[in-house]
N, C-alpha and C positions, 0 to 999 in steps of 0.2 A: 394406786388404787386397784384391788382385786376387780377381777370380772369372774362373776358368777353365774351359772348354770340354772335354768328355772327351775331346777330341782333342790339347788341348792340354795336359791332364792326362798323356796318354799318351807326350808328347815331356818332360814334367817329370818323370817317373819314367824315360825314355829315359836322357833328360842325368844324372839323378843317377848313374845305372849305369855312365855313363861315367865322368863324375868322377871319382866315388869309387873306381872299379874295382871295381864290386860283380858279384856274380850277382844275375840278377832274383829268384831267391828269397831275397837276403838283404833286399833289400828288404818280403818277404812275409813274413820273419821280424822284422825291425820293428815291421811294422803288429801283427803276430798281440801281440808282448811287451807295445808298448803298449796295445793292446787288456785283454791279461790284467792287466795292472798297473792300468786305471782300473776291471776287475770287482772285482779284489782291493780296491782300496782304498774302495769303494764299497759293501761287503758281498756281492757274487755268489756269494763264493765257496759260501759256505752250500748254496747251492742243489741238487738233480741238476740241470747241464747237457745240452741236446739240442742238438747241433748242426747244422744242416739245409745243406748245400753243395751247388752246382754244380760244374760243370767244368769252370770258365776261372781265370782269376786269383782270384777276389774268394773261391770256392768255396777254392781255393788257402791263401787268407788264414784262414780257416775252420779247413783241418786243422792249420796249422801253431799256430792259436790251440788247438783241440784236445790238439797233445801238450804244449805249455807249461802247460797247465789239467793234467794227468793227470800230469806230475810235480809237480805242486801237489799233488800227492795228492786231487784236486777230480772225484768221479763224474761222466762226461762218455760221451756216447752221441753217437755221428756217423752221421748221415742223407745217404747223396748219391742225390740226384737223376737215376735213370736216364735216359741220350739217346740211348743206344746210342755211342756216339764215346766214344773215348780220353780225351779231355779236355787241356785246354794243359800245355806241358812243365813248368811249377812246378807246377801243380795232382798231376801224377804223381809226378813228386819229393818234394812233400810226403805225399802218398799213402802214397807206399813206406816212408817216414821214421815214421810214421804205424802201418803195419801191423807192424812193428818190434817194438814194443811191446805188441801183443797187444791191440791195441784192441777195445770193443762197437761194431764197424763194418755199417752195414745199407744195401743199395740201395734204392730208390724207383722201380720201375717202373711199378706204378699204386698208385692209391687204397685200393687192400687190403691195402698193405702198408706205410699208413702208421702211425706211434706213437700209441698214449693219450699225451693231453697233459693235466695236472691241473696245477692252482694252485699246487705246490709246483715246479714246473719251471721254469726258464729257457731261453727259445729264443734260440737268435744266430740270426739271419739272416744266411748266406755265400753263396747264392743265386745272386743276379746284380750285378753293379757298374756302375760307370760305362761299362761298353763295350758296354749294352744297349741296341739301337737301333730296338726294335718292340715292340707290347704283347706280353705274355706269352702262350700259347693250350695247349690240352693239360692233360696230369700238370701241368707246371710250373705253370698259370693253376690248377688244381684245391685243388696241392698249396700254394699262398699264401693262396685262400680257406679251406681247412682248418685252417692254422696261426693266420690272424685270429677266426675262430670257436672255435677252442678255449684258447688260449693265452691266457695274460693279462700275461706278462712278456714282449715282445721287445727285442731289442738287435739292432738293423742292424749290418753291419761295411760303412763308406763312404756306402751310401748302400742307402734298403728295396729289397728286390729286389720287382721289376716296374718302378719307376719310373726314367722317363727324365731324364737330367740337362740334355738343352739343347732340351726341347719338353713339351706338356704331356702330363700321365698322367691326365688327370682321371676316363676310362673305364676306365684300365687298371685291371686285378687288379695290386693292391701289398701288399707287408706295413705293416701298422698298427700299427709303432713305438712303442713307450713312449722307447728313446733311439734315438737316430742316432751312432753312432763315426766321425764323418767327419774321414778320414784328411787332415790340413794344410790346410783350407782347408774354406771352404763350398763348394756346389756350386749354381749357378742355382736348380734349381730348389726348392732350401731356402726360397728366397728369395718361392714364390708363390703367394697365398692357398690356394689350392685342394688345395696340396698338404700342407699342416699338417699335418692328420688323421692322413698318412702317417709323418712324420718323428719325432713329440713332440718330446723335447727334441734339439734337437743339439748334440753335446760333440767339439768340435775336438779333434782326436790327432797332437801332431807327431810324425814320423816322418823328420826329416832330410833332407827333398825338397831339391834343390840351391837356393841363395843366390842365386846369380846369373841361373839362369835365372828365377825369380820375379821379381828385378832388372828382365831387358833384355825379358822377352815383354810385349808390348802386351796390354790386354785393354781392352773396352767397358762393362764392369762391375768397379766395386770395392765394396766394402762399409767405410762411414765407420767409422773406431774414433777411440778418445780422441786418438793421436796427431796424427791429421790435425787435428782439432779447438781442439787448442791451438797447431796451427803457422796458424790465421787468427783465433783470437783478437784482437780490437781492442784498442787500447793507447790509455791514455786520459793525456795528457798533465797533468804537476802545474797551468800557466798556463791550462789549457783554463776557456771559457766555456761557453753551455749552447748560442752558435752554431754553435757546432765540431760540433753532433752530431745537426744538420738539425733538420727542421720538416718533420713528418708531418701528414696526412690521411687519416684515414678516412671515407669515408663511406656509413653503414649506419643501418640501423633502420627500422620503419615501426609505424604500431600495432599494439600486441602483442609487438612482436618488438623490444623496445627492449631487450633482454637480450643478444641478440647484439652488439648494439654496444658495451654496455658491456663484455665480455668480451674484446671485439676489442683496447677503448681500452686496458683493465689490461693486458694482452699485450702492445700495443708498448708501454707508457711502461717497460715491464720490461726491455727491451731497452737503457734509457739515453738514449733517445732527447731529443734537448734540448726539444722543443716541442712539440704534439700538437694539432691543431685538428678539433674533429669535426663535420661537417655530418649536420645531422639532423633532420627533421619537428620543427614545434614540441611536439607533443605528447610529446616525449624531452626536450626543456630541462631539465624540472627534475630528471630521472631521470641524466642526465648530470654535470649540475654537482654534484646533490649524491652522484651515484655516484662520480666519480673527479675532484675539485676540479682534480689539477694537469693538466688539460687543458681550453682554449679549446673555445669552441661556439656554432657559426653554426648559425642555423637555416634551415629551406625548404622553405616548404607546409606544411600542419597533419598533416595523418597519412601521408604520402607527401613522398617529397625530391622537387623539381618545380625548374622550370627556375629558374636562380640566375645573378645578376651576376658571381659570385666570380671573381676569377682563380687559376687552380690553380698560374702560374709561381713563385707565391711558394715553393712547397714541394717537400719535395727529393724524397718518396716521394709515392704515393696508394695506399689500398687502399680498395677496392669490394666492397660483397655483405651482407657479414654482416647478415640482418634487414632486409633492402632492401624485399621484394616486388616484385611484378609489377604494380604500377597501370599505367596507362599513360603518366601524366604523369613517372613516375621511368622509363622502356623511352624515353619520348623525348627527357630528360637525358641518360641513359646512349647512347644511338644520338650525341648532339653531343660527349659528351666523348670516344669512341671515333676520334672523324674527326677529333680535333685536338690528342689527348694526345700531348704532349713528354718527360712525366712519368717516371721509375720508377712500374711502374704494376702491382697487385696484383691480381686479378680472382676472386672467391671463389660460391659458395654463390649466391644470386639473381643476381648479376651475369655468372656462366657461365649459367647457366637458363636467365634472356632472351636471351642469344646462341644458346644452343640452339634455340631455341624460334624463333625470330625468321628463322635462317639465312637471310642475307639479307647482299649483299659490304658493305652498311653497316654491319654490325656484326661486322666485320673486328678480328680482337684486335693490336689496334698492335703490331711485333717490339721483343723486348726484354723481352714484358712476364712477368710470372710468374704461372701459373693455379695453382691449391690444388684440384683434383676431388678426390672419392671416387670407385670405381670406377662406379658411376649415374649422377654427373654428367658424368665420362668420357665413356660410352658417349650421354648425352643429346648433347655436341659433335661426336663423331667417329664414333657407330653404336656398336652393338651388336656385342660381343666374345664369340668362345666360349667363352675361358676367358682365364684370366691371363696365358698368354704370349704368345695373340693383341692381348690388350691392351697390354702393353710395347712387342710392334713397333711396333703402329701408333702409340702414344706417342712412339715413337725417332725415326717415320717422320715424325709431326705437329710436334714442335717443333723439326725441323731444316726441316719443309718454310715455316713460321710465322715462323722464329727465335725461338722463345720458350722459357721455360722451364716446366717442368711439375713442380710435384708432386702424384704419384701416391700417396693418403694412404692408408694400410694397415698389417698387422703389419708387415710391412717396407717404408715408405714408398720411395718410389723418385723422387731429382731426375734429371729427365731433362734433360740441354741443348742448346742446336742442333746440338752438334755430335760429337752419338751418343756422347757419353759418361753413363754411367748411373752414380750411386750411390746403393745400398741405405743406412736407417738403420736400428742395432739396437737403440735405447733404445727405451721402451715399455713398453707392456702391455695384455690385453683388456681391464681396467677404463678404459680410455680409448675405449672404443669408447659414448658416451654425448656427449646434445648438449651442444653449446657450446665440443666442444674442438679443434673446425676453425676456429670464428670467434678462438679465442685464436692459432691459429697465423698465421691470414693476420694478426691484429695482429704477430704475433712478425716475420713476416717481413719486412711494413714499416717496423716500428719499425728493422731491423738497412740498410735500405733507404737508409731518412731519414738514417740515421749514414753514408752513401757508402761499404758494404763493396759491393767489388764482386759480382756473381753468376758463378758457383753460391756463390761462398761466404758470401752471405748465406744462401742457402736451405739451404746446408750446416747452418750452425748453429745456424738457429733451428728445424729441426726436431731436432737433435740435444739441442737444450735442451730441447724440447717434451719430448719424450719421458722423457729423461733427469731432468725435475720428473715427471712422472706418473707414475716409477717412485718416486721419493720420496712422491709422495702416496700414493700405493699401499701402500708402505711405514707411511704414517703413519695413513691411513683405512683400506686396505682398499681391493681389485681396486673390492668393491661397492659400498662407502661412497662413494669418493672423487667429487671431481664436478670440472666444470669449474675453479672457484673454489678448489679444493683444489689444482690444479696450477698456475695463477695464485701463487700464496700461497707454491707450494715451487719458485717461479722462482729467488729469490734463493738459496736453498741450491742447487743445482744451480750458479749463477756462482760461488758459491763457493768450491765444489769444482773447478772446473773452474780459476780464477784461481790455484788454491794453486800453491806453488811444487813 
């Protein structure tokens, strides 16, 4: 699914009107029906409805949801937000259509004229939409801290008003969402950590946006769904060997931290991967072999990986980090495999940290390769971000200037590739926000590595499986319960599902 720009939002709802030979308000009588259709079927109707608009389109969408609620026979109160202006010609048009009917109609010019809100009430937010291109100030900044403070039900229509869809809102005054109605598509900034709080759930509403133009418009952002995901599914041949499906490397752990590696190994051998050879401190031998048997294991140095004869040619993937540490003798391994890797090459957790940490042109991330940050380890390579969007660009900006690939690991992780194409994933959950389940991915993405899919679409899918098992185990444990080992475990139901026909 594309993600589009409110600009470019605004030539999608253009073109439709053409197309279809619509009036812009029938369009605005779409949104309002589907809107009322997913209160109704959802229980709202119960409620007294308030409805709080502005004066442009989205305030527009608002009334016209208004009178379809109120031949519902559904108590419904409409709040518009004084600005002194007329307000846009659908917005009047539904206005009119609106006062028809003998509506409980109230203006909002300041603070003392706004409504009791009690626990039995529903607020829609109609407010502001996607065509809102500065933070909020005034009544309108007053009157959205008012409604967050007392209201305990909202529903946004499109997107919360205050917040901006293609920059951050992190300062601004927003409404604080229970859902989000977001009219055919998500919208960017759905998509970024800081803005959650604002959105709660969001619940896609299609509303008939034209076919084609979603089609032919270009966009820099899409968001992964099933579909994409089974159009690069790997196919495993009936005469296949276990050569056909590479020979991975990882190499992680140090003392203490031989838990990372192991977690890393279960992760790719999960992937299919035909061979798996792990280098590791001797002090991990016996924690390895006898943790995950069908994987080889070199060792090198006793509590720390230190310099090693090995040839890395033989292998078709490497990934680095997991449980590594920082001694010095593993920062001066890693500085010589950096200056000479040929490899599909993974770079995680300790192994970005000494790059951080070190900045220094020898320890140069070879192009090609794939980084797994969180947004800390992020900001340790590339500086310190002010907020989530400032962090994307210069993600956008770093791995086309690197050639490398990046994922950005979060509620909506984000693979970024060199060549400013970004996709969001939506499998998941906040029960995954617990250790060890970054060191399963850079295993996942290796293991799919070693198997020669190429990239993004190895990074496509092995975070799409990540996620998509930690919604299973979530399922099966619990947000709280679950743990790393738990989404390890519900790898294979997730291929599963995913291989059915």
């Amino acid at each position: 699914m594309k993600i589009f720009s409110a600009s470019q939002i605004r030539k999608w709802d253009e073109a439709t009107i053409r197309e279809q030979g619509l009036q812009e308000t029938d369009l605005m009588e779409r949104a309002a029906s589907s809107a009322k259709n997913w209160l109704l079927e959802n229980g709202f109707g119960k409620f007294t409805i308030y409805i709080f608009c502005g004066k442009g389109n989205n305030g527009g969408d608002g009334l016209a949801l208004a009178r379809l609620l109120m031949q519902e026979k559904i108590n419904v109160k409409i709040f518009i937000l004084e600005t002194g202006k007329s307000g846009t010609p659908g917005f009047q048009e539904n206005l009119h259509k609106l006062q028809l009917l003998h509506c409980d109609l109230h203006f909002l010019p300041s603070a003392e004229h706004y409504p009791v809100l009690t626990r039995d009430i529903l607020v829609i937010d109609a407010l502001f939409g996607t065509g809102l291109n500065r933070p909020l100030t005034g009544n309108a900044a007053t009157l959205v801290q008012y409604i967050n403070h007392h209201a305990s039900n909202i529903v946004s229509l499109d997107i919360p008003s205050g917040m901006l869809a293609d920059d951050s809102s992190e300062l601004n005054s927003c409404i604080r969402s229970r859902y989000t109605l977001s009219f055919q598509q998500y919208k960017l900034a759905f998509l970024i950590a800081e803005n959650n709080m604002y959105t709660g759930e969001v619940i896609i509403i299609p509303i008939g946006l034209s076919d084609s133009f979603a089609e032919n418009e270009s966009s820099a952002f899409e968001l992964i769904n099933e579909n994409l995901i089974r159009s690069i599914l790997p196919f495993r041949e009936k005469s296949a060997h276990k050569g056909n499906f590479g020979h991975a490397l990882l190499v992680a752990g140090s003392e203490g931290m031989m838990g990372a590696a192991l977690l890393a190994a279960r992760g790719c051998m999960q992937m299919g991967t035909g061979k798996l050879t792990c280098l590791v401190p001797s002090i991990g031998y016996t924690i390895m072999q006898s943790g995950i048997p069908e994987a080889m294991c070199i060792v090198s140095g006793e509590k720390v990986i230190e310099q090693t004869t090995l040839s890395t040619s033989i292998f078709s993937a490497i990934g680095i980090g997991p449980g590594l540490g920082k001694d010095e003798r593993t920062i001066h391994w890693l500085k010589q495999q950096l200056a000479q890797q040929n490899n599909k090459l993974v770079l995680d957790a300790d192994a970005l940290n000494i790059i951080a940490e070190k900045n220094e042109s020898s320890f140069t991330i070879p192009e090609g390769t794939v980084i797994t940050p969180h947004p800390l380890e992020f900001d340790r390579l590339f500086g310190k971000s002010k907020n989530g969007f400032e962090r994307l660009n210069k993600a956008i900006v770093k791995a086309a200037e690197l050639n490398i690939y990046i994922i950005l690991k979060g509620h909506y992780t984000a693979i970024i590739t060199p060549r400013n194409k970004v996709y969001f994933n939506n499998t998941g959950n906040p029960g995954m926000a617990k250790a060890g389940m970054g060191d399963v991915l850079t295993g996942m993405v290796t293991g799919l590595l070693a198997r020669k899919l190429p990239l993004p679409e190895a990074a496509l899918l092995a975070v799409y499986i990540h996620g998509l098992a930690g919604d299973l185990a979530a399922a099966s444990k619990s947000m709280e319960a679950m743990q790393a080992s738990d989404l390890i475990n519900s790898i294979p139901e997730a291929w599963k599902y995913l291989l059915k026909n």
